[in-house]
Structure formats: C-alpha cells, structure tokens
C-alpha angles and dihedrals in degrees: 000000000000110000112278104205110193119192103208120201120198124198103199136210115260119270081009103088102094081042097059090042087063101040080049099047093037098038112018115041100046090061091043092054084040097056086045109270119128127218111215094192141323124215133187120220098195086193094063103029086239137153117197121182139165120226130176138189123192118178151090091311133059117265079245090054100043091047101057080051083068101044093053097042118120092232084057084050103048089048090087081216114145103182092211089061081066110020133068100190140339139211118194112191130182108227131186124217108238108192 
C-alpha cells in the first residue's frame, strides 16, 4: 500500500498537556513505531492547550486497517490509557507531501 501520512490536532484538556506528552512519548509511541508507523514529528502550542503530531504508516495494510491492529492489541489494551480522560476533542487529517 502507498504511505498515508495523517497530521493529528489535540485539543487537551486544561492543566493535562505536559501529562499527555508524557503518556504519548512513554506509551504510545513505542508501540506505534513498534507495530510499523512511523511519527514524523510532535509539537506542543502552550496557548491552546494543543498537541499536534504527524504519523505514517507505509506497508502491506492500509493505514485503517494497521491501525485497528493497534487499537485491539493487547499492549493498547494494557496501556490503561482512555484518550477522553486526556483529550477534549481530535482531529485526524490525511495529508499529502507536496515537494
């Protein structure tokens, strides 16, 4: 399958965001990078409480598929992680590189 490249926004929750940096650094990425995504780069904006980040998975699934593979896996599971505990709202976009 080609490379899906998805730019993800977070709007967290107030007093949160250097939690979630850490749940997300600590947790998260080891397993995405694990199951075969890649994360192109994470950023912090203090004035909105965001979180904005870049991840990519390029293999013989769909980027859908991979990552539902994630969501089930025993390792998501055992994360005790509910994102609503941390997060206000998302919004998971695919973007394509341009140059």
């Amino acid at each position: 399958m080609p490379k899906t490249t998805q730019l993800r926004t977070y709007t967290v929750r107030e007093g949160l965001l250097d939690a979630w940096v850490e749940r997300w650094r600590n947790d998260i990425v080891p397993l995405r990078l694990k199951l075969g995504f890649e994360i192109g780069g994470a950023w912090v904006d203090r004035e909105r409480s965001s979180f904005v980040w870049l991840i990519s998975y390029e293999g013989p699934e769909t980027f859908a598929e991979r990552n539902a593979l994630y969501w089930a896996s025993p390792e998501r599971e055992a994360m005790n992680l509910d994102p609503d505990d941390y997060l206000v709202s998302t919004d998971d976009r695919t973007v394509e590189e341009c140059y």
